[in-house]
C-alpha positions as CSV (number, residue, x, y, z in Angstrom):
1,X,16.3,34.9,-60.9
2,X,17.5,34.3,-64.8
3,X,16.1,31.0,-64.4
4,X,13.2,31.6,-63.1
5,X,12.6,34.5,-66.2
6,X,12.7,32.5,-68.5
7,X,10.9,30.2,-67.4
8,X,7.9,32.1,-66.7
9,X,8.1,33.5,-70.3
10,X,8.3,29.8,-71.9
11,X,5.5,29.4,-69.6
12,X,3.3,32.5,-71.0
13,X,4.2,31.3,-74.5
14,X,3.2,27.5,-73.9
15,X,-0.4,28.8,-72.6
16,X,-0.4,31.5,-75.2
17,X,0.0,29.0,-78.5
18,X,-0.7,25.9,-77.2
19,X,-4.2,23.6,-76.4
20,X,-4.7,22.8,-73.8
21,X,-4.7,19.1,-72.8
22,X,-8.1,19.2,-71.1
23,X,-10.1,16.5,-69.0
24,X,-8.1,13.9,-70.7
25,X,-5.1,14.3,-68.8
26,X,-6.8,15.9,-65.7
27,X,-8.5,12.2,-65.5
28,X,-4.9,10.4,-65.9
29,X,-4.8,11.4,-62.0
30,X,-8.6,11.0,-61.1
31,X,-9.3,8.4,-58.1
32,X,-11.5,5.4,-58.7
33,X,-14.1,7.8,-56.8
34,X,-14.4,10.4,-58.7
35,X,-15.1,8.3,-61.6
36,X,-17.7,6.6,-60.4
37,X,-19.1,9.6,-58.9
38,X,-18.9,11.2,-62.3
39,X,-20.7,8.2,-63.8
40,X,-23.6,8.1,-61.0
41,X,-24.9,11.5,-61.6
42,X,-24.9,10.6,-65.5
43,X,-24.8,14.3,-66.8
44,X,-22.8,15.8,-69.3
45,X,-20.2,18.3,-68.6
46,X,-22.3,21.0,-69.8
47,X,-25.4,19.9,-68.1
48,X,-23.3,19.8,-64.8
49,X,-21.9,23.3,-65.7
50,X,-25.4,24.3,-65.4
51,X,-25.9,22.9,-61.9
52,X,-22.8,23.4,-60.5
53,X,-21.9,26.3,-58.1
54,X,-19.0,28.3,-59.4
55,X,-14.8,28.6,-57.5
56,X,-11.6,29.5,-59.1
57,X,-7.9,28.6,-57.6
58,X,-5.0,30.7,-58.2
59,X,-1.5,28.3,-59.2
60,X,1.0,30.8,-58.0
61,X,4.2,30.9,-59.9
62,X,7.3,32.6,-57.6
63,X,11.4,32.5,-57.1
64,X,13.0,31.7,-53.7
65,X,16.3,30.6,-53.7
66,X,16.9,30.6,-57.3
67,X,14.3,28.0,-58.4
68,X,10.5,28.6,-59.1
69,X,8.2,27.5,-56.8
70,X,4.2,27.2,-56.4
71,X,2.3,27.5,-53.6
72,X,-0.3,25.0,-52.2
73,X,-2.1,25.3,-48.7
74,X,-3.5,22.5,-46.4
75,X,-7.1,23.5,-45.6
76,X,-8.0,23.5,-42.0
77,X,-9.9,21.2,-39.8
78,X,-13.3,21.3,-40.3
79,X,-16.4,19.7,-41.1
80,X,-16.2,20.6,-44.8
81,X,-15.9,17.8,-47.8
82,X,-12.4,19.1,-48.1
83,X,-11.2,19.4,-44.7
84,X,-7.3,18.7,-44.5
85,X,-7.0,18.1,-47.8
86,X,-3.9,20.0,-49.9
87,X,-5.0,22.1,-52.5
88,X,-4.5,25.6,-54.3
89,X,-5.4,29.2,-52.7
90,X,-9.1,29.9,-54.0
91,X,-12.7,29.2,-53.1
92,X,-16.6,30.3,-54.4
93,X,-17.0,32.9,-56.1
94,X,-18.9,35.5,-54.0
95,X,-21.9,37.9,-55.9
96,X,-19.5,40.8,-55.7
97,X,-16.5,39.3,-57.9
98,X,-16.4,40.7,-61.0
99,X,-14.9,38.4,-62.6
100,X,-13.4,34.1,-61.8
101,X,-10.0,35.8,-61.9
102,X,-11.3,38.3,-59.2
103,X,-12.0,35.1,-57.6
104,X,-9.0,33.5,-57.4
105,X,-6.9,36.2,-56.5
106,X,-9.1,37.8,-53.8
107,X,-9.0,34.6,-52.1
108,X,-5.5,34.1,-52.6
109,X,-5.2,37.1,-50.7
110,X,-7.6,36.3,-48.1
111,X,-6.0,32.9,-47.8
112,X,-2.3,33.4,-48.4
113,X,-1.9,36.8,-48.1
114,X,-0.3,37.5,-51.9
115,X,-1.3,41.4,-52.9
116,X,-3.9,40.8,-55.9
117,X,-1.4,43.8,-58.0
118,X,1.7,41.7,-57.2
119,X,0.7,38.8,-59.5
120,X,0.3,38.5,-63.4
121,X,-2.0,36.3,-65.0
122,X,-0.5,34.7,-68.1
123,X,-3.7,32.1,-68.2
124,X,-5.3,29.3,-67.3
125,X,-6.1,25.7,-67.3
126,X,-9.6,23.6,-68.1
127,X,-12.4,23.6,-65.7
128,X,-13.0,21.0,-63.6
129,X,-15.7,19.9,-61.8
130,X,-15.7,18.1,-58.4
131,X,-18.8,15.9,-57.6
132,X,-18.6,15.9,-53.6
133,X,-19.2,19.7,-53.3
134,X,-20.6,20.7,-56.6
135,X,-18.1,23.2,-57.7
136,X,-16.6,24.1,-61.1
137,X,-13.3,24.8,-60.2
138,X,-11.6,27.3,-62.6
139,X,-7.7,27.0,-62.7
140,X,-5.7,30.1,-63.1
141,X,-2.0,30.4,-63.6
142,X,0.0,33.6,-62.0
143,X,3.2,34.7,-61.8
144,X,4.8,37.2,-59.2
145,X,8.4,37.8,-59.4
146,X,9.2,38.4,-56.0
147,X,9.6,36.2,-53.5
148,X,6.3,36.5,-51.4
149,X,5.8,37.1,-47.6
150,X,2.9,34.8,-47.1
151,X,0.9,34.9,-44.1
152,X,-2.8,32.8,-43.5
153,X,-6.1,33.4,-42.3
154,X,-8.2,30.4,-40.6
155,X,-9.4,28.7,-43.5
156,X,-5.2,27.5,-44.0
157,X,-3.0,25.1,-41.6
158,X,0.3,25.5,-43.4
159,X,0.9,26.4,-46.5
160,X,3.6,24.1,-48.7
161,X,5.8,26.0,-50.9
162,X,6.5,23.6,-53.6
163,X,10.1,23.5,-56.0
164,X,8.9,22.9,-59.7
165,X,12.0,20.5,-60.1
166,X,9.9,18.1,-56.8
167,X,6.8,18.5,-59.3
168,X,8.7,17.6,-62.4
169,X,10.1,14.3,-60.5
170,X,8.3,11.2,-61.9
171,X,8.8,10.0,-58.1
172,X,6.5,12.0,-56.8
173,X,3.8,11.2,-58.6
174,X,2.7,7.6,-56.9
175,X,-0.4,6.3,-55.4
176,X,-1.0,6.3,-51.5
177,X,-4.1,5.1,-49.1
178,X,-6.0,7.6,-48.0
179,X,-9.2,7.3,-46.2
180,X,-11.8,8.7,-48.3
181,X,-15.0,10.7,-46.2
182,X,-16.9,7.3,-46.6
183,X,-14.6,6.1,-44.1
184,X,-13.5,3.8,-46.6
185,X,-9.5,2.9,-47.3
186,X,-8.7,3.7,-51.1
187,X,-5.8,3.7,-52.7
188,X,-5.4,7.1,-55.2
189,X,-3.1,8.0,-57.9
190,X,-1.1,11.4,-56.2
191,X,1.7,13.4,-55.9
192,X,3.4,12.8,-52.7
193,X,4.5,16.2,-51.1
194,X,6.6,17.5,-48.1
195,X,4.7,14.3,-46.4
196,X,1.6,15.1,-47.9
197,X,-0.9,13.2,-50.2
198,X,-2.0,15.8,-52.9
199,X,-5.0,13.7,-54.5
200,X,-8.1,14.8,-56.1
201,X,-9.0,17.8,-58.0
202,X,-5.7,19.2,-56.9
203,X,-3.8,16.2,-58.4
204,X,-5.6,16.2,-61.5
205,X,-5.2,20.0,-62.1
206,X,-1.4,19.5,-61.6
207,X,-1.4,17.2,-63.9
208,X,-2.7,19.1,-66.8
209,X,-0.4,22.0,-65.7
210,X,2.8,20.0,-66.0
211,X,1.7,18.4,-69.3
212,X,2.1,22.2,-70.4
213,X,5.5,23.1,-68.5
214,X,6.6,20.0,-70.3
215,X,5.6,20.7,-73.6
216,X,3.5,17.6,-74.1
217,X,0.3,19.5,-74.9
């Protein structure tokens, strides 16, 4: 538990006084794709912000077993633009939120089951948008310090508890083939999880958090 403290208060204090580093490193882990998707709809960031429908994601922050872990879920089957795909509890924000963090933690309870009081949020990371779906996704970091029970609703297959230390391996960042919704083979710069291909939005948000956790910002 000591380690996992002080951790989560060098954390607070990197997001406190640091910048942070922003679409440039989100787009170190951006698929050939996305860019070209990005470069198709020829808008600027703030033009898109304007367009785009509105989501947060909550990056969970917990201790098992004497290490700190984060939590990611595997989205269900469906016929969604994300279906199957591994990603962070969170989703749209709904005309009753009162606020993106009221986002991301009511549907980290919806999703995950984590109580909304249990966690502490010490920040957040840059938005991010995500052509296929039109959603600015808004990243925000929590910490609980107990060891949650999770449980999921539909909308989850499994969710992957995830040792910081697996993160903080340069061997699990790689690239893999997925098959993109085109139908198309591509081959995507990811982070290669409990057997799963963590590519995407999800990869390039992880990528700006652990820019933070290891000071680089």
């Amino acid at each position: 538990m000591q380690i996992f403290n002080t951790f989560s208060k060098e954390l607070e204090q990197k997001l406190l006084l640091s910048k942070l580093p922003g679409l440039p490193s989100q787009l170190k882990m951006a698929p050939v794709t996305r860019l070209e998707e990005l470069k198709k709809m020829n808008l600027s960031l703030e033009e898109m912000g304007n367009i785009a429908r509105k989501s947060a994601v909550l990056i969970l922050f917990y201790p098992k077993n004497d290490e700190t872990h984060i939590a990611m879920i595997k989205r269900a089957t469906d016929n969604t633009v994300h279906s199957d795909q591994i990603s962070f509890p969170g989703g749209k924000v709904e005309k009753s939120d009162t606020s993106l963090i009221y986002t991301a933690l009511r549907e980290a309870e919806e999703e995950i089951g984590i109580m909304a009081d249990s966690v502490n949020i010490v920040g957040n990371l840059t938005k991010l948008h995500i052509p296929p779906s039109n959603f600015d996704v808004y990243p925000f970091i929590g910490i609980t310090n107990n060891t949650p029970l999770f449980s999921t609703n539909y909308e989850v297959q499994k969710i992957l508890e995830v040792d910081l230390k697996t993160l903080l391996n340069p061997a699990t960042c790689t690239y893999k083939k997925i098959q993109h919704r085109t139908g198309n083979d591509f081959v995507v710069p990811c982070y290669y999880i409990q057997d799963e291909v963590v590519w995407g939005a999800t990869a390039m948000i992880i990528s700006e958090l652990l820019e933070i956790v290891n000071g680089d910002s």
